[in-house]
N, C-alpha and C positions, 0 to 999 in steps of 0.2 A: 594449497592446491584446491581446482574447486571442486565441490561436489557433484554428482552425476544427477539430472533431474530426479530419478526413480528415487536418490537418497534424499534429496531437498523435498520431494512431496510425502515421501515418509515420514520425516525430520517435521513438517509443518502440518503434520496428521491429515492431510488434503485425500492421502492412498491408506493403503493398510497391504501388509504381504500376501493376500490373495488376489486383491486386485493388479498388483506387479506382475507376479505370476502369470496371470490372466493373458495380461496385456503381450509377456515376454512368447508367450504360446500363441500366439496370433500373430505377432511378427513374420517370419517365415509365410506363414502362408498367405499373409497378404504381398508378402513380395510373389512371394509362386501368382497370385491372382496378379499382381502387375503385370511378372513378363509372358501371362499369357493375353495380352492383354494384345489388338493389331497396336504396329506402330505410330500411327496418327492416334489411336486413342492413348496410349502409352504417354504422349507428348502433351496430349491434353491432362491428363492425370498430372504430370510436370508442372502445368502453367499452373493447375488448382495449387500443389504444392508451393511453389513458387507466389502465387497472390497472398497462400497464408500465411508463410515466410514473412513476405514483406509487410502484412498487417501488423505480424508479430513486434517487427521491427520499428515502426511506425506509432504502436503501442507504446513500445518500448520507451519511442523519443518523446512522447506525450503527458508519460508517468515523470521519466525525468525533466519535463519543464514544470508541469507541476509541483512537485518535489522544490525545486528551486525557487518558484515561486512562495510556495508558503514559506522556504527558509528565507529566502529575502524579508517575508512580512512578519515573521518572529522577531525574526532582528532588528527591524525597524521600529517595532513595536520594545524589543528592549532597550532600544540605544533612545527613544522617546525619554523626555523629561516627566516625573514624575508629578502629576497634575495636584496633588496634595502633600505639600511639604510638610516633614513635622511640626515644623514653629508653629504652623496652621492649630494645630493638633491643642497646643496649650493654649489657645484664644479661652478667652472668656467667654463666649455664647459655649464651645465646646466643650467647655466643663460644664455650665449649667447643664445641658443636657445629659452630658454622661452624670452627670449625680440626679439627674431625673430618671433616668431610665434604670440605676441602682437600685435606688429610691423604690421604683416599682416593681424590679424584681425579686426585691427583698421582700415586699408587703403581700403578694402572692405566693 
C-alpha cells in the first residue's frame, strides 16, 4: 500500500512533525477562505489548482523519461565491449611499465 505524502516527506526528512501539524491546522481554514470566496473567483482558484496539477503531472512524465534515458545509457554502456582486454594486459611494453612504476614506488 502506498504511503500518504505527509509520511513519504517525513520518511525522506524533506518535513519534521511540526511542520505536518502546521500544515494539517491550516487546512480547514484555507478551505473556509475558499468557500468564502464569490463563485467566479472560486473557479479561478480551480483553474490555479488545476494548471499545478497538471505541471505536477507533466513533471512527472519528464522525471520518468529521464529516468529511462539514463537507464537505456547505463545499459548501453554495460552491454559495450570492453575496450582493454586482458591478453592486452600481459604485453610486454605492459609489464615493462608496471615494473617501472614498482620500481619507483619502491625506491620512494
Amino acid at each position: 500500500m502506498s504511503m500518504s505524502l505527509r509520511d513519504q516527506l517525513l520518511q525522506a526528512g524533506l518535513a519534521n512533525e511540526r511542520q505536518c501539524k502546521e500544515a494539517e491546522r491550516q487546512l480547514p481554514q484555507q478551505q473556509r477562505e475558499r468557500q468564502q470566496l464569490p463563485k467566479d473567483k472560486r473557479a479561478m482558484a480551480s483553474h490555479a489548482e488545476l494548471a499545478a496539477k497538471q505541471a505536477q503531472l507533466a513533471k512527472a512524465a519528464r522525471d520518468q523519461e529521464l529516468s529511462r534515458r539514463q537507464k537505456e545509457q547505463a545499459d548501453k554502456i554495460a552491454r559495450a565491449p570492453r575496450t582493454h582486454p586482458t591478453a592486452s594486459r600481459n604485453a610486454p611494453t605492459f609489464a615493462i611499465c608496471r615494473s617501472l612504476l614498482t620500481k619507483s614506488a619502491v625506491q620512494r
